[in-house]
C-alpha positions, 0 to 999 in steps of 0.5 A: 707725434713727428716734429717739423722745423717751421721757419727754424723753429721745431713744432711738434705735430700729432700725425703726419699732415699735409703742407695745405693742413699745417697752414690752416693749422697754423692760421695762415691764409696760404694766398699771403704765403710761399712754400719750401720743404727741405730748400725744394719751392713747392707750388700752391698747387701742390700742397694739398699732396705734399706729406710733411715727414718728421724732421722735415724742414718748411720755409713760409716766405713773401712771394715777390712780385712785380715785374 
């Protein structure tokens, strides 16, 4: 087991996953969604590659747009 904080709020996990995993876990469509692990944005490109380690820190936020 490790245990994340997920928008502040610690989630126990069975194994070490990926940021792609842990939003599917979750149940979030993650085209609504922007990332951060540990402060650092990370691309949705990238999350399928990003290993969530324990005490890892992970922000969902609304992306902004517009222009």
């Amino acid at each position: 087991m490790i245990t994340i904080e997920l928008d502040d709020q610690p989630l126990e996990l069975p194994a070490v996953l990926t940021l792609d995993a842990l939003l599917d876990r979750q149940g979030v469509a993650p085209e609504t969604v922007a990332t951060a692990v540990d402060g650092v944005f990370v691309a949705r490109s990238a999350r399928a590659n990003c290993q969530l380690a324990d005490g890892a820190r992970v922000t969902l936020f609304q992306p902004i747009v517009g222009g």
